[in-house]
Structure formats: structure tokens, C-alpha cells
C-alpha positions in Angstrom: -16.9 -49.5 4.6 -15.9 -50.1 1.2 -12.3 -48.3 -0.2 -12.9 -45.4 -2.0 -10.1 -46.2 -4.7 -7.3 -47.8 -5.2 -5.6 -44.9 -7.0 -6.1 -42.9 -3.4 -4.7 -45.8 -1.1 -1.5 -45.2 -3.6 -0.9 -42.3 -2.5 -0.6 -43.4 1.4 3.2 -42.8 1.0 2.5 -39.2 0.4 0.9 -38.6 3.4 3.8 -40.7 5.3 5.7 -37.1 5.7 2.7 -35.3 6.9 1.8 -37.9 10.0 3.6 -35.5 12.3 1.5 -32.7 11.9 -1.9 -34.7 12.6 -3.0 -33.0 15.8 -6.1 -34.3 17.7 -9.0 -31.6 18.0 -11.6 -33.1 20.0 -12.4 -37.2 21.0 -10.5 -40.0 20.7 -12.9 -41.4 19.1 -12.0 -40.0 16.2 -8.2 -41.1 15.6 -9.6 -44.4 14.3 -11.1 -42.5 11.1 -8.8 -40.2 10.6 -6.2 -43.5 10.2 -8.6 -44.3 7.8 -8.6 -41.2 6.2 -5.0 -40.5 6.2 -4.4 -43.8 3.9 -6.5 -42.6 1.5 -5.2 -39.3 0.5 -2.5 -36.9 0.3 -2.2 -33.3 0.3 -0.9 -29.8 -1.5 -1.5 -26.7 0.1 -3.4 -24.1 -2.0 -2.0 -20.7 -2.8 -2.0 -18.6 0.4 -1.4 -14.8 -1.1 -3.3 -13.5 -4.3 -3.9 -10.1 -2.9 -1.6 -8.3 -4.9 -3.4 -8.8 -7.9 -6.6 -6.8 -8.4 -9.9 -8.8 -8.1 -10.5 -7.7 -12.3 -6.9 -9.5 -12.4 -7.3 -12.7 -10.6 -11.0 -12.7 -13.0 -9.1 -12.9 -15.6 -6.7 -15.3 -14.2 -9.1 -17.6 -14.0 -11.3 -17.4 -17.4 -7.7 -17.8 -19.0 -6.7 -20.6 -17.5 -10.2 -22.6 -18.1 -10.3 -21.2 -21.6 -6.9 -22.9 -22.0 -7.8 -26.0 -20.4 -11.3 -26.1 -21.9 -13.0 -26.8 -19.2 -16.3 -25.5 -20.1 -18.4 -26.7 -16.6 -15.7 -24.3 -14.7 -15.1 -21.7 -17.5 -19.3 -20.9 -17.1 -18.7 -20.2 -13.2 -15.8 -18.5 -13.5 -17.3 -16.3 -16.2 -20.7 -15.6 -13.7 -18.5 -15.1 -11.2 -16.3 -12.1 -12.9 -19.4 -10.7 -14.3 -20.8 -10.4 -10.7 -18.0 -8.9 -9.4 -17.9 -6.4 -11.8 -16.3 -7.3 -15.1 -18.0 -6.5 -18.4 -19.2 -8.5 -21.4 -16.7 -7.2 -23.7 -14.1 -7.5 -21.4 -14.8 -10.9 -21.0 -14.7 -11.5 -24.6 -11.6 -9.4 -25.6 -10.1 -11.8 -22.9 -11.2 -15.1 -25.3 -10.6 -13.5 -28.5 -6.9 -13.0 -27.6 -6.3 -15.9 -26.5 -7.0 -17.6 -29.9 -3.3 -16.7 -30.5 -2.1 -18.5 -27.8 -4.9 -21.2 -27.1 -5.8 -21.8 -30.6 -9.6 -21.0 -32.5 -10.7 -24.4 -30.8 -10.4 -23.3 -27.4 -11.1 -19.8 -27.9 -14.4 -20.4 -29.8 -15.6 -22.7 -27.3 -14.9 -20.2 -24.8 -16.9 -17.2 -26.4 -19.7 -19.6 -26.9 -20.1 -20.4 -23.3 -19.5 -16.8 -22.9 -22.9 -15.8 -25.2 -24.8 -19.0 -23.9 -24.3 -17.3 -20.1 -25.0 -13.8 -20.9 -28.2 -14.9 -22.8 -29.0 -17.2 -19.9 -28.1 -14.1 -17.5 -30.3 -11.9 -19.8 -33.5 -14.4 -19.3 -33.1 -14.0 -15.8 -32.9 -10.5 -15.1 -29.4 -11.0 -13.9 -27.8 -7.2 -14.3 -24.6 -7.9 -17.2 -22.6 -4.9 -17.9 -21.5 -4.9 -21.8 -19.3 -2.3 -21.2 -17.1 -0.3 -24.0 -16.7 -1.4 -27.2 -13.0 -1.2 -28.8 -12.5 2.4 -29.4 -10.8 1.7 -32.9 -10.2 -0.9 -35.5 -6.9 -1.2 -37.9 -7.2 -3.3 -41.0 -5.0 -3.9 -43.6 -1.2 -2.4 -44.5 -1.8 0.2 -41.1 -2.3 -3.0 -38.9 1.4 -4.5 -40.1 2.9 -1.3 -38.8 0.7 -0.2 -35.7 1.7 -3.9 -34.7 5.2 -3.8 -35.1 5.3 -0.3 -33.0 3.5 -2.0 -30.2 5.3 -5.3 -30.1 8.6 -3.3 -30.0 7.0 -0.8 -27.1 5.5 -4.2 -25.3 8.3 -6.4 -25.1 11.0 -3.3 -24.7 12.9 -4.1 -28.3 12.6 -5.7 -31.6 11.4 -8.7 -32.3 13.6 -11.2 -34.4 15.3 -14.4 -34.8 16.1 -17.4 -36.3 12.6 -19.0 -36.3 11.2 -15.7 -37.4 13.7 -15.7 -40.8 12.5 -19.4 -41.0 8.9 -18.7 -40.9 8.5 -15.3 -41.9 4.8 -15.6 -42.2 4.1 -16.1 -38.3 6.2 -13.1 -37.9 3.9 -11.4 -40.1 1.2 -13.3 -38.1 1.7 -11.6 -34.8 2.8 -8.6 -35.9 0.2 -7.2 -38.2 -2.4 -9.6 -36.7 -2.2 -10.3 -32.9 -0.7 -7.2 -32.0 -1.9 -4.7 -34.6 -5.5 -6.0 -34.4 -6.1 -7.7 -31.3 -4.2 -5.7 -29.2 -5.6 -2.3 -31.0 -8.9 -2.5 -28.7 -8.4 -0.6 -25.5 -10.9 -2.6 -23.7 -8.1 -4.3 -22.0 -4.6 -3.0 -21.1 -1.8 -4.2 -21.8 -0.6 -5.3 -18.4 -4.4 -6.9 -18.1 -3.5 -8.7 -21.6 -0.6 -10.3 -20.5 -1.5 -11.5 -17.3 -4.5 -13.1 -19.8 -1.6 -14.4 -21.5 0.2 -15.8 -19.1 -2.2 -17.4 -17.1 -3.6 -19.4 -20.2 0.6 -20.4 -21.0 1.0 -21.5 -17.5 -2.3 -23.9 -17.8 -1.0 -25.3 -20.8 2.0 -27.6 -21.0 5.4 -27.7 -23.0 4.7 -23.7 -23.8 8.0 -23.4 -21.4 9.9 -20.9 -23.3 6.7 -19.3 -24.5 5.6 -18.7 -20.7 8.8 -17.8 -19.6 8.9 -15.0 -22.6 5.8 -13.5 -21.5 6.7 -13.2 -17.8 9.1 -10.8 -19.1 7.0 -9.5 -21.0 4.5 -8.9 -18.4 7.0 -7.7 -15.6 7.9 -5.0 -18.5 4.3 -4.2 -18.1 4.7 -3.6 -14.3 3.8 -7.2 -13.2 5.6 -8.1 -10.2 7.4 -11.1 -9.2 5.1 -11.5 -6.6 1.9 -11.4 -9.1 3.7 -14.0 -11.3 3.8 -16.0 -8.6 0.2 -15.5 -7.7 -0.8 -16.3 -10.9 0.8 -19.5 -11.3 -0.7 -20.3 -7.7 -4.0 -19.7 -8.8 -3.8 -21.3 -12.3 -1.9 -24.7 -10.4 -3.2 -25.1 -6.9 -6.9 -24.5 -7.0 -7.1 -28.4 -8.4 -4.4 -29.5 -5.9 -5.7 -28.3 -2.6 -6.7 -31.6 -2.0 -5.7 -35.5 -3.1 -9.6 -36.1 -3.6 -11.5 -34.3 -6.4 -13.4 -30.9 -6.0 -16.7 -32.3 -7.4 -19.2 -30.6 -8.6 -20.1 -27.1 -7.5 -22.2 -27.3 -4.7 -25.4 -25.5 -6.1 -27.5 -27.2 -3.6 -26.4 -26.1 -0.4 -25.4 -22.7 -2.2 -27.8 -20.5 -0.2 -26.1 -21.9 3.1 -22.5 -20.7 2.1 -21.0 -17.3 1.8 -18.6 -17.7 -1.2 -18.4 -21.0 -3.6 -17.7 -24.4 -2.4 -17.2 -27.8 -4.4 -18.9 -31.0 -3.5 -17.5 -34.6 -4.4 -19.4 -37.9 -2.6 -16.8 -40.2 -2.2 -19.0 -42.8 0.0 -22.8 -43.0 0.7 -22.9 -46.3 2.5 -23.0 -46.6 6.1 -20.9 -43.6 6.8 -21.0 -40.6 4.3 -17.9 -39.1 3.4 -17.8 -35.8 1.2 -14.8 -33.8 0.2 -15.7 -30.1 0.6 -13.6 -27.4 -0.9 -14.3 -24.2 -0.4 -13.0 -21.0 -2.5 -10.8 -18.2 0.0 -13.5 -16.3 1.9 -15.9 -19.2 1.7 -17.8 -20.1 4.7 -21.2 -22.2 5.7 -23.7 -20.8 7.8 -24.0 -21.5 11.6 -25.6 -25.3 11.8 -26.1 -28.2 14.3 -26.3 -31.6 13.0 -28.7 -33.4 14.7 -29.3 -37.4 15.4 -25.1 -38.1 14.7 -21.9 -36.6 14.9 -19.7 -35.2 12.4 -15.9 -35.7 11.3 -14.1 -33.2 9.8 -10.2 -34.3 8.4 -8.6 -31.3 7.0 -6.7 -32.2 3.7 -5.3 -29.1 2.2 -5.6 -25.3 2.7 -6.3 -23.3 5.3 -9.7 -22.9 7.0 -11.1 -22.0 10.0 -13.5 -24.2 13.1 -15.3 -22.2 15.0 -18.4 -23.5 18.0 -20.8 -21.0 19.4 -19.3 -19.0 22.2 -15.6 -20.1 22.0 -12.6 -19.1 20.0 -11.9 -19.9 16.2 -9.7 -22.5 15.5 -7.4 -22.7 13.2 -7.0 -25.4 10.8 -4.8 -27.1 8.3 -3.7 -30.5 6.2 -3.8 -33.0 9.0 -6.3 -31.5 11.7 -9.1 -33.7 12.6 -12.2 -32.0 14.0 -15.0 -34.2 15.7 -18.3 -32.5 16.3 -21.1 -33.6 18.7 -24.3 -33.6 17.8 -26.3 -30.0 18.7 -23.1 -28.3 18.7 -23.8 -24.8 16.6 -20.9 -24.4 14.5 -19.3 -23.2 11.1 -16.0 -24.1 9.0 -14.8 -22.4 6.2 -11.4 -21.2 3.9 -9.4 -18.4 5.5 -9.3 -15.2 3.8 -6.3 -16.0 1.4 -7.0 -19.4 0.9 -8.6 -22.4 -0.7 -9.5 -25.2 2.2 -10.6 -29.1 1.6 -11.7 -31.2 4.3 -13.7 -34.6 4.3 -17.4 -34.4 6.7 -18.3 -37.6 7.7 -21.3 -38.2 9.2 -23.1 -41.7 9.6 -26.0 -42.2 7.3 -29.1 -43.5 9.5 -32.8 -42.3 10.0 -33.2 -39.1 11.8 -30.2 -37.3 10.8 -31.0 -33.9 9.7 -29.1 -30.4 9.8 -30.8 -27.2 10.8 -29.1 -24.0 9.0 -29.1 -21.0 11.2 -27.4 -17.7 10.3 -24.5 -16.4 7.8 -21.2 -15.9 10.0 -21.4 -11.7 10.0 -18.2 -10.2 7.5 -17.2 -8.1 10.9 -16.7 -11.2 12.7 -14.9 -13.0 9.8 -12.2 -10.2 9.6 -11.7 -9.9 13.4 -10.1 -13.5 12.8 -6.5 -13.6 12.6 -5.0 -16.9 11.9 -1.9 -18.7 13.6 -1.8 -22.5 13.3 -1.3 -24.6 16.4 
């Protein structure tokens, strides 16, 4: 089998402090791959807890932080995504526009184009899109300098001023009259909403230190938690982490079998197929049984779940190594409050097929209380 990369049998010394928590679930058979395996990645745990943040919230975690980044591909799916789960247009785009101040036009453009470009593509379809309430009012001109000074004052809990502000008066007339007596006069989001937009685009960007750590103070004067700050940085940092290997691509082809998103990157096609699977929390495959070979599960980050017809659900994380026999029904999947990676191997040879069966039932899912062995 050829190596994957170089870069990935690199990072063999990170996985040197996680050898004691490789546990053995099934043959032993399987120790020889996971050897293999274990050289060529390491691991970082996704986020575990976002639940204190609403689901509009972590939405609009998420469309910040790939507006910041740019990433377009991801910024498309997450903006599908919030609009499914109830998010509106102008939401969305209030989001985007603000973030120009913080982002730059650049980003913020590019972002409300791949906003339009959806919702036109959602509109084609028949997909229902909610544009939602328009701003209920508009200040321009001398009103806007002083409407924004009131609600910077009443946002951050006192007046704004300083040194770089006497240096550069003209950004403080910027923000003022501008960001917060323009932007921030539409009501279609809160404030509390806006700064968690804020924040999660500052904490996706880098060597904004001082600015993010200004606007978590801002937002905890907003009634943001500690807690949520920390959410938000989870989400905006680990998603990419939760494993050594990339997410890939998302995995629109096996989409009908999965309840929830899933990524899928091919790291090897030749002889024995090796995939890195992420799935999204609450992510899951449908019942399945591979048949003609077997299949290898290593877990590399997260927290999932293994589960064969009639016996208990097992509980997986960074290390477990999973072997499953062919005409075994089963399912795998991410655990309620987090994101899960593993690599599925299966050998490539004629007559190896998968028959999909059906979804794992939402009553069954919940039932499952994980505790790590």
C-alpha cells in the first residue's frame, strides 16, 4: 500500500501520547492496520458542548466564521443549512453586511454573493426560503452620527475613546455614525445575535487578538456567557481539527443514506480503500451490511457511536479500532454533542457491494447515553 503523505507520517509523534488509549474492539486481525493507521495521523477532539447556544446562534456561528475565512464551498452549505433550519434571507444577509466592518467589503461581498446565488438556486427548485423582515428603519446622515454614538455607549456599557481614536479621528467617526448608527439600526438582528456574528468572524481570523478579546466583553455585556464564548470558539476552531486527515468534500453522494451531514476525503483507492469520514453532531448512516469484505473502522477524533443489530451501542473515541465482518447489519455515527472522524477501510476487489437498509429511528438515538470504555 502506498503512504498516504509524508506530511501525515510527521505527525506519528503526535499520536505517541495517545497509544495508551488504543483499545481493541473486535479481531486481532485488525491491530496490524490500525499500526498502520496510527503512524499516519494524529488527533484533536472536536467541541463536545454547543447546546447552550440557540440553534439560530450556532447558524450564525458558522456563516461568520466561513464569511471570515472565505471559504465559499463551506459558506454555501452552511448558508442551506441555516435556511433549512429556520433562518431567513434577510437574516442571513444582515449577518454578511455587518461583517464588512470587521471582515472587510472583500469578504463580505463574496459572502452576500454566494448568499443570492443559493437563494436563486433554492428558488429554481422549489426549495421553501423564508425572506423574513426587512429592517424596520433606516438613519442617514447627521441622525446616524448620534443614534450611533447612543448605541455604542449602551452596547459596550461606556464611552468609547482613546488614544488611537484622537489619532485617527475619522475611524472613530467610521464606527460610530456608520457601523453602529447604520448597520446596527436594522432590528433584524439583535444585538446579542450581532455580536456573537462578530465574534465568531474575530475568532476565525488571526492577529484580531485585542479586537476579539474586546468583543467578548462586549458580548458577555449583551448576556453571552462564558460558557457560549467558549462554544463559539469550539465551533469556529475544532470542526477542521477533529481529525489529522482532511474532511473532504461533502459527501453529497451517499447523502440520502445519512441522517445529518458527513464529509468525505479518499485518501487511498488501491488495493485497500481507505476514507476519512466526518460526520457533523447528530450525524449518523443508515443500517448497512457490507458484503463480499470486511470493514475497518479507526476512530481519529470525536465522539461517535458503533452499534450491530441486536446488541448494545458502543461507544467510541480517538484510538478505537472497530472491525466489522461481512453481513453484519450495523451503523456508526457522531454523538449528539459532537463532531466524529474515523477512517473505513475496506479492500477494493470484485463483488464488494453495500446494501443500505433503514435510518436509525430519533427514539432510539436519544435512548443512547454515552460513557467511554
Amino acid at each position: 500500500m502506498k503512504q498516504l503523505s509524508l506530511t501525515l507520517l510527521h505527525r506519528r509523534e503526535r499520536m505517541a501520547k495517545h497509544l495508551k488509549r488504543v483499545k481493541r474492539i473486535g479481531k486481532t486481525a485488525v491491530l496490524g492496520l490500525l499500526c498502520m493507521s496510527l503512524q499516519v495521523g494524529g488527533m484533536s477532539v472536536m467541541a463536545e458542548n454547543t447546546k447552550e447556544l440557540s440553534n439560530k446562534e450556532m447558524q450564525l456561528v458558522t456563516i461568520s466564521k466561513y464569511t471570515a475565512t472565505g471559504d465559499q464551498a463551506k459558506l454555501k452549505d452552511a448558508v442551506n443549512e441555516a435556511l433549512d433550519k429556520g433562518l431567513t434571507v434577510n437574516e442571513v444577509k444582515d449577518a454578511m453586511v455587518q461583517l464588512y466592518a470587521y471582515t472587510g467589503f472583500p469578504r463580505s461581498l463574496n459572502a452576500l454573493n454566494v448568499l443570492m446565488n443559493t437563494v436563486n438556486e433554492r428558488n429554481a427548485n422549489g426549495v421553501a426560503t423564508e425572506e423574513g423582515k426587512a429592517a424596520a428603519k433606516t438613519i442617514l446622515g447627521a441622525d446616524a452620527m448620534a443614534e450611533g454614538t447612543k448605541t455604542q455607549t449602551e452596547l459596550v456599557g461606556g464611552e468609547v475613546k482613546g488614544a488611537l481614536f484622537d489619532f485617527a479621528p475619522a475611524s472613530d467617526q467610521y464606527l460610530k455614525s456608520h457601523l453602529f448608527g447604520d448597520i446596527f439600526a436594522s432590528d433584524v438582528l439583535n444585538w446579542r445575535e450581532r455580536e456573537i456574528v462578530t465574534v465568531a468572524a474575530l475568532e476565525a481570523l488571526s492577529d484580531v487578538d485585542s479586537q476579539l478579546n474586546a468583543h467578548r466583553g462586549i458580548a458577555k455585556h449583551n448576556g453571552v456567557t462564558d460558557a457560549q464564548l467558549k462554544a463559539i470558539s469550539k465551533a469556529v476552531h475544532d470542526e477542521n481539527n477533529v481529525s489529522p486527515f482532511p474532511a473532504g468534500a461533502f459527501n453529497e453522494g451517499y447523502a440520502q443514506y445519512f441522517s445529518g451531514k458527513s464529509w468525505l476525503a479518499p485518501l487511498n483507492s488501491e488495493e485497500v480503500g481507505i476514507h476519512n469520514v466526518t460526520f457533523e453532531p447528530t450525524s449518523r448512516n443508515d443500517w448497512h451490511v457490507h458484503h463480499g469484505a470486511s470493514q475497518i473502522l479507526v476512530v481519529v477524533g470525536g465522539k461517535g457511536w458503533y452499534q450491530e443489530a441486536g446488541k448494545p451501542a458502543q461507544a467510541l473515541a480517538a484510538g478505537d479500532v472497530v472491525y466489522i465482518a461481512p453481513e453484519i447489519k450495523h451503523w456508526h455515527g457522531a454523538t449528539a454533542d459532537s463532531y466524529f472522524s474515523h477512517l473505513a477501510m475496506t479492500v477494493q476487489k470484485e463483488g464488494v457491494s453495500v446494501t443500505w437498509m433503514e435510518p436509525v429511528s430519533d427514539a432510539e438515538y436519544k435512548d443512547l447515553k454515552w460513557e467511554h470504555k
